[in-house]
BABA-284831 format. One record per atom (N, C-alpha, C, O): y, z, x; residue in three letters. Coordinates in steps of 0.02 Angstrom, whole numbers, plus 32768, in hexadecimal, padded with zeros to 4 digits. Layout:
N
YZXALA/...
//
This chain:
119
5886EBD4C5ADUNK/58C3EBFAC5BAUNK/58FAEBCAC5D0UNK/58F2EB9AC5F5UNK/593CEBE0C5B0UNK/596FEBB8C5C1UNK/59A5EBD9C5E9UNK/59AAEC14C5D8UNK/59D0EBC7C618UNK/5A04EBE1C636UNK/5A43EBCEC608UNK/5A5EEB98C5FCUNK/5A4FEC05C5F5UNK/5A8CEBF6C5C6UNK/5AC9EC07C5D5UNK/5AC7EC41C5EAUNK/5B0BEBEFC5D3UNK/5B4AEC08C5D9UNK/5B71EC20C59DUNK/5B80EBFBC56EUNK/5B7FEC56C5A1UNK/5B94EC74C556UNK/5BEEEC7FC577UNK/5C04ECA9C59EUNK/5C0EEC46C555UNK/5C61EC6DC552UNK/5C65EC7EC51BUNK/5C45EC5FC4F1UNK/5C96ECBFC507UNK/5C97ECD8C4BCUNK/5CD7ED22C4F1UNK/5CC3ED4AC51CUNK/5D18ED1CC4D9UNK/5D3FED5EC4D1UNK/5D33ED83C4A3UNK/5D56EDB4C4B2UNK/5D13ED91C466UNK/5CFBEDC5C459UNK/5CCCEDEBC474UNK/5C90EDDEC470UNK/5CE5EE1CC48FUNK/5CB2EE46C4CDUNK/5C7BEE63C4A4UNK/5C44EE6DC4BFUNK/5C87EE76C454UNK/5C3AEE97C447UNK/5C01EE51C414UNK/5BC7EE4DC3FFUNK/5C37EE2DC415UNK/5BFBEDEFC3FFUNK/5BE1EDF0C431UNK/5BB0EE14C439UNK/5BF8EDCBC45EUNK/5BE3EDA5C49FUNK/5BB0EDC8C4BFUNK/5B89EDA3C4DEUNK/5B9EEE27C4C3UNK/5B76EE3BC4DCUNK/5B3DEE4EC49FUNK/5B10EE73C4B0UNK/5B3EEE36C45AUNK/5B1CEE29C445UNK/5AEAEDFAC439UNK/5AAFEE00C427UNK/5B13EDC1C44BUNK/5AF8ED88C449UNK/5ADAED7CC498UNK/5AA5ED67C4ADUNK/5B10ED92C4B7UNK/5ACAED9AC4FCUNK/5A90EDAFC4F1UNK/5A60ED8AC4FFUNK/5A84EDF3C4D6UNK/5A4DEE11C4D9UNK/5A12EDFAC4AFUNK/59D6EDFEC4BAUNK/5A3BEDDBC470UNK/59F0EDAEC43FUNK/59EBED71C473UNK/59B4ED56C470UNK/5A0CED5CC496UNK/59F0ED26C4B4UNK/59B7ED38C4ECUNK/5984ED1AC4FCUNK/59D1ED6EC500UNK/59ADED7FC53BUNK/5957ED82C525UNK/5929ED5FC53AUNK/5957EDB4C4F7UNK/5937EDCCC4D2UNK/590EED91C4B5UNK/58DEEDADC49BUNK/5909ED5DC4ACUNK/58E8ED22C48DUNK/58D8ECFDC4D4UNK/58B4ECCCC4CBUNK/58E8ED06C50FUNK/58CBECFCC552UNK/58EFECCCC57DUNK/58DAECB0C5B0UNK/592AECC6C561UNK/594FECA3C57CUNK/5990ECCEC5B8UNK/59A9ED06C5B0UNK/599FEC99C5F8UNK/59CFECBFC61FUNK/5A15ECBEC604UNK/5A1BEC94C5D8UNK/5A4FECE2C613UNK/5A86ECF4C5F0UNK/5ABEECFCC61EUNK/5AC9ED37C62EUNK/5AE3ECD0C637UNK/5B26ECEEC668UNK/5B5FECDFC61EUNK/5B61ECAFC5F7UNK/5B81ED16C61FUNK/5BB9ED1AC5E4UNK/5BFAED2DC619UNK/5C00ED49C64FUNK/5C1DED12C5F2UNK/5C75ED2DC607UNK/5C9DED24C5C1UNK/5C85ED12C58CUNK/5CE2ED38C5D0UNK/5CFDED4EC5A0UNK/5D3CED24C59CUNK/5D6FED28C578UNK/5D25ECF8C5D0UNK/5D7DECB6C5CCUNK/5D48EC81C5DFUNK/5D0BEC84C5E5UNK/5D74EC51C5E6UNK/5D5BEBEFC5E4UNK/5D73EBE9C633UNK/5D59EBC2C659UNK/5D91EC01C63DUNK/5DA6EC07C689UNK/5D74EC16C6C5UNK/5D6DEBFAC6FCUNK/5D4BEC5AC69EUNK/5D23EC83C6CCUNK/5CD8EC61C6C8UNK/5CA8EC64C6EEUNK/5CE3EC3FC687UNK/5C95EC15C677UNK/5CA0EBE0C699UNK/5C73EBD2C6C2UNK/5CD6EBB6C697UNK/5CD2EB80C6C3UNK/5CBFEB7EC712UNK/5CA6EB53C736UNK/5CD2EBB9C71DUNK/5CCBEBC0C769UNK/5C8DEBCBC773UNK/5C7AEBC6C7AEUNK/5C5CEBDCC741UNK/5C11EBE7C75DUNK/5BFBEBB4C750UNK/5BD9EBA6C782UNK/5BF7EB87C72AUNK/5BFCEB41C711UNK/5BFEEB1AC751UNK/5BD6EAEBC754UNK/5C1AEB23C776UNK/5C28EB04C7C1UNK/5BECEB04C7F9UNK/5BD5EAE1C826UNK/5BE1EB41C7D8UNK/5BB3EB63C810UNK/5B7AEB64C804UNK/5B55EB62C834UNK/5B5BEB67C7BDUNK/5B24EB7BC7ABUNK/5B06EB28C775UNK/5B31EB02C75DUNK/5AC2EB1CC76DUNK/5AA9EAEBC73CUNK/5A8DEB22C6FDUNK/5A70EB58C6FAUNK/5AA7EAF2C6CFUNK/5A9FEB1AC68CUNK/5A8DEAF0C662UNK/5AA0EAB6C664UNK/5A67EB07C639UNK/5A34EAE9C5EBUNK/5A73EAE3C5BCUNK/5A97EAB1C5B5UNK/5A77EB08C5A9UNK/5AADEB03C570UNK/5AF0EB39C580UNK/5AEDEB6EC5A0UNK/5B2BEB19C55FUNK/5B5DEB3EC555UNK/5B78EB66C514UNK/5B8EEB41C4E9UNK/5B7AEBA5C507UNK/5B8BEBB6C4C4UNK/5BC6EBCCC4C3UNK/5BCBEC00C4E3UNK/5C0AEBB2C4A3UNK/5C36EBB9C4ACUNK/5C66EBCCC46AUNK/5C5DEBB2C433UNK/5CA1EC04C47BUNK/5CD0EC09C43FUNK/5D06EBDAC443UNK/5D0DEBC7C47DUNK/5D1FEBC9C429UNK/5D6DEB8EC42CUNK/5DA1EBABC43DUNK/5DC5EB99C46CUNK/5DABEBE3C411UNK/5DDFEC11C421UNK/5DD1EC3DC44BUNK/5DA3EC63C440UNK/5E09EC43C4A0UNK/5DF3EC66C4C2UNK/5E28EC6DC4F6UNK/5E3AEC3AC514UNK/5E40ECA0C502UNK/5E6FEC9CC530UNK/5E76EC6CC577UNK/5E3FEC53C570UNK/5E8DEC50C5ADUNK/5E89EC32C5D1UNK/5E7FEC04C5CDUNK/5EB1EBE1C5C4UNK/5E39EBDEC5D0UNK/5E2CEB81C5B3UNK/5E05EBA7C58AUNK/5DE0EBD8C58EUNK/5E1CEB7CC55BUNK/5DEEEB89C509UNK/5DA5EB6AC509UNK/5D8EEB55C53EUNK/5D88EB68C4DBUNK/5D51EB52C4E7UNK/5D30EB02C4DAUNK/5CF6EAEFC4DFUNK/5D5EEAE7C4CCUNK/5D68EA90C4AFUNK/5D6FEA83C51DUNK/5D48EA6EC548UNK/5DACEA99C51DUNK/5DBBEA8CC574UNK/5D79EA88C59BUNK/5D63EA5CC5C0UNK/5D5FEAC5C588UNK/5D2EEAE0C5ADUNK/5CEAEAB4C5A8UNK/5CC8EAA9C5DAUNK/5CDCEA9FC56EUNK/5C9FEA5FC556UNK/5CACEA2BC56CUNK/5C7CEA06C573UNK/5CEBEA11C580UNK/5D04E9CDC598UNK/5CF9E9CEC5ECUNK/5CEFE99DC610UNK/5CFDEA02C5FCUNK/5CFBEA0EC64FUNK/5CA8EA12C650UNK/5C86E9FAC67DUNK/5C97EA29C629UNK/5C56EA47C638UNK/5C35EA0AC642UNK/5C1DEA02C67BUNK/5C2CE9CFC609UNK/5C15E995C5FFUNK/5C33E958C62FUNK/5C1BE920C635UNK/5C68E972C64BUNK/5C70E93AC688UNK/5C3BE957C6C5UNK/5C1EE930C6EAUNK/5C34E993C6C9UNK/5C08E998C6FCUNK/5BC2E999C6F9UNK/5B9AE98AC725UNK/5BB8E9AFC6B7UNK/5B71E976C6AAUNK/5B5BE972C660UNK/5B4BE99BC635UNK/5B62E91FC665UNK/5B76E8E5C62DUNK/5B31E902C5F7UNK/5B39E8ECC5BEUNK/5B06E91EC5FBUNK/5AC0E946C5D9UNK/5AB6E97AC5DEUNK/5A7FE995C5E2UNK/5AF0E995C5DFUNK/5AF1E9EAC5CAUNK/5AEBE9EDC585UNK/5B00E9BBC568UNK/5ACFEA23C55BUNK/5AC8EA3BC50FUNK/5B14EA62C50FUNK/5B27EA85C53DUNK/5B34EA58C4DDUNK/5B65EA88C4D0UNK/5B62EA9CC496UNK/5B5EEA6FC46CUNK/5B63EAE1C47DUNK/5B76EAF3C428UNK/5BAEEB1CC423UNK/5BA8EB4FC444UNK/5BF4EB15C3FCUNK/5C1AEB40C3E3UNK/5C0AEB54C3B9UNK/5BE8EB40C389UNK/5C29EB89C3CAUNK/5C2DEBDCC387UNK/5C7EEBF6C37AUNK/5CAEEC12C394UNK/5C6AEBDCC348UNK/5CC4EBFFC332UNK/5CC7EBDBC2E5UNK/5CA4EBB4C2C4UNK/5D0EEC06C2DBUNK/5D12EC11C291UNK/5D53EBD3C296UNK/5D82EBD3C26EUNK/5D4DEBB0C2BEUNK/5D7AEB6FC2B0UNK/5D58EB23C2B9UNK/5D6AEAF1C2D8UNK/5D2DEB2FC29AUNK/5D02EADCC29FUNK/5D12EAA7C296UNK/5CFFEA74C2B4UNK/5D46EAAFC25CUNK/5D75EA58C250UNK/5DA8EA66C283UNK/5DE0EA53C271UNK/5DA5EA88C2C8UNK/5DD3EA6DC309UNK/5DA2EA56C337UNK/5DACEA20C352UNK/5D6AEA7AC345UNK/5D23EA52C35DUNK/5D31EA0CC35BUNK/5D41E9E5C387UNK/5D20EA02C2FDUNK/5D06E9C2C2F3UNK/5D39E985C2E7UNK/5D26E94BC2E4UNK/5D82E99AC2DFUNK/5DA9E978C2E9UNK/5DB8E947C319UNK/5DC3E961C350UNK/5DBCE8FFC319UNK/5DC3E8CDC343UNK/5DEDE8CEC37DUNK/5DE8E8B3C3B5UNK/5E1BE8F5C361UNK/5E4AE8FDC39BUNK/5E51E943C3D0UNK/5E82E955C3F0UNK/5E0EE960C3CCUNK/5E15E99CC3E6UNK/5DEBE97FC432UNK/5DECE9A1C465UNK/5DC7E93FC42DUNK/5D9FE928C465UNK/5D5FE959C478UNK/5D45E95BC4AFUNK/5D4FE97BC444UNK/5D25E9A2C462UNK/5CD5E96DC46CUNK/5CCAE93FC445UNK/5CACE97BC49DUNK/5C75E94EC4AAUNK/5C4EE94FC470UNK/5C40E97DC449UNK/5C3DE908C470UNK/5C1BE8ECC416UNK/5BE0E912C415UNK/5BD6E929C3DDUNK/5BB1E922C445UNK/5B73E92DC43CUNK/5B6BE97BC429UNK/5B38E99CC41FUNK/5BC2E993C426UNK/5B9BE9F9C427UNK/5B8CE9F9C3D5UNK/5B9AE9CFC3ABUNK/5B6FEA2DC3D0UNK/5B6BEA52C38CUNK/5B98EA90C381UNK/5BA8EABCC3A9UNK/5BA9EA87C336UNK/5BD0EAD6C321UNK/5BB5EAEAC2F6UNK/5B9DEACFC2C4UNK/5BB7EB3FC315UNK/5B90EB69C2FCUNK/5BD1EBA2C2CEUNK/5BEDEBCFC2EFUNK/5BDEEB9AC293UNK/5C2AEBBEC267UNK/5C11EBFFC27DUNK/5BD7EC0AC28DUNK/5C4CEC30C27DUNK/5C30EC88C26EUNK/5C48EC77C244UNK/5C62EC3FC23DUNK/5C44ECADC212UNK/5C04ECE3C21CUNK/5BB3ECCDC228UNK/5BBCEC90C222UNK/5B85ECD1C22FUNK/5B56ECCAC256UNK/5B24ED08C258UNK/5B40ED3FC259UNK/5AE6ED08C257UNK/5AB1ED2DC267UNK/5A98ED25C2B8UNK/5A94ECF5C2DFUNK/5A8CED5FC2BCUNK/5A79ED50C30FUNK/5A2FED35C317UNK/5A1BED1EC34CUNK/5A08ED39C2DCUNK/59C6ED03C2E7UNK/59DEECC4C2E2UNK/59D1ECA4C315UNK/5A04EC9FC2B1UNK/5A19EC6CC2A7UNK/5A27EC3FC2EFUNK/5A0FEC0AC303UNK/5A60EC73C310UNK/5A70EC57C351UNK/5A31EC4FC36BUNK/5A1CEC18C37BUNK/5A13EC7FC371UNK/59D6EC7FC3B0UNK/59B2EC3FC38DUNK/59A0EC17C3B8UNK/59A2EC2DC34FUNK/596EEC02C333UNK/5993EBB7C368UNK/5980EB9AC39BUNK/59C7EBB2C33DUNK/59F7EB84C354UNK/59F8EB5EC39AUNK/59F3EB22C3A7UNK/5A02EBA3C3CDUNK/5A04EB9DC416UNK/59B3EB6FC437UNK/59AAEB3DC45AUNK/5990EB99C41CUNK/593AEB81C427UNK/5933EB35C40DUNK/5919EB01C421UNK/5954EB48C3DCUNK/5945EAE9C3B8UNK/596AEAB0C3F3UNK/5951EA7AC402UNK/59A8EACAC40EUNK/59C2EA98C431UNK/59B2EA9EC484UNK/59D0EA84C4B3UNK/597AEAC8C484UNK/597EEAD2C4DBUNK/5932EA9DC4DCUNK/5923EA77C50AUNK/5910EAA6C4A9UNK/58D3EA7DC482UNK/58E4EA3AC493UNK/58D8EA28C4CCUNK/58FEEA12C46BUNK/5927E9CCC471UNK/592CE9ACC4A5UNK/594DE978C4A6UNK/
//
């Protein structure tokens, strides 16, 4: 089981994707801004981060860069339908995350998630 941080403003993904995660036995704190994830981020140690880019408050590039200064071996994966801003050089997002494009299957994610909490 992994402790996972799910940011995602889409409120009915996000409680979808909570729930296949949950559901595959993993723990799940979700929010709905980069703001509200960061702040648990502070507080809490976490396995992986699953994050959208686009997101009101700190987006989710912000949010992977903070995350990974506070610890340099965190897993991160984005999800979003903008991957060449991910993977773009100048977006600084941390070298080591993975992107995950929507559209997307929610096994896929879950396969995905397991493979990198594995690692």
């Amino acid at each position: 089981m992994a402790h996972i941080l799910l940011a995602e403003d889409d409120e009915s993904l996000r409680r979808f994707l909570a729930q296949a995660l949950e559901r595959a036995g993993h723990k799940v704190a979700d929010y709905g801004d980069g703001l509200g994830a960061y702040e648990y981020l502070k507080s809490f140690r976490i396995d992986l981060l699953l994050t959208d880019i686009v997101m009101p408050g700190m987006d989710g590039i912000e949010l992977a860069k903070r995350a990974a200064e506070l610890d340099g071996a965190l897993k991160i994966m984005f999800i979003t339908g903008f991957a060449a801003v991910a993977l773009h050089p100048s977006s600084n997002a941390p070298k080591q995350a993975k992107v995950l494009s929507k559209p997307f299957h929610l096994r896929e994610i879950v396969a995905e998630v397991d493979r990198m909490v594995a690692a």
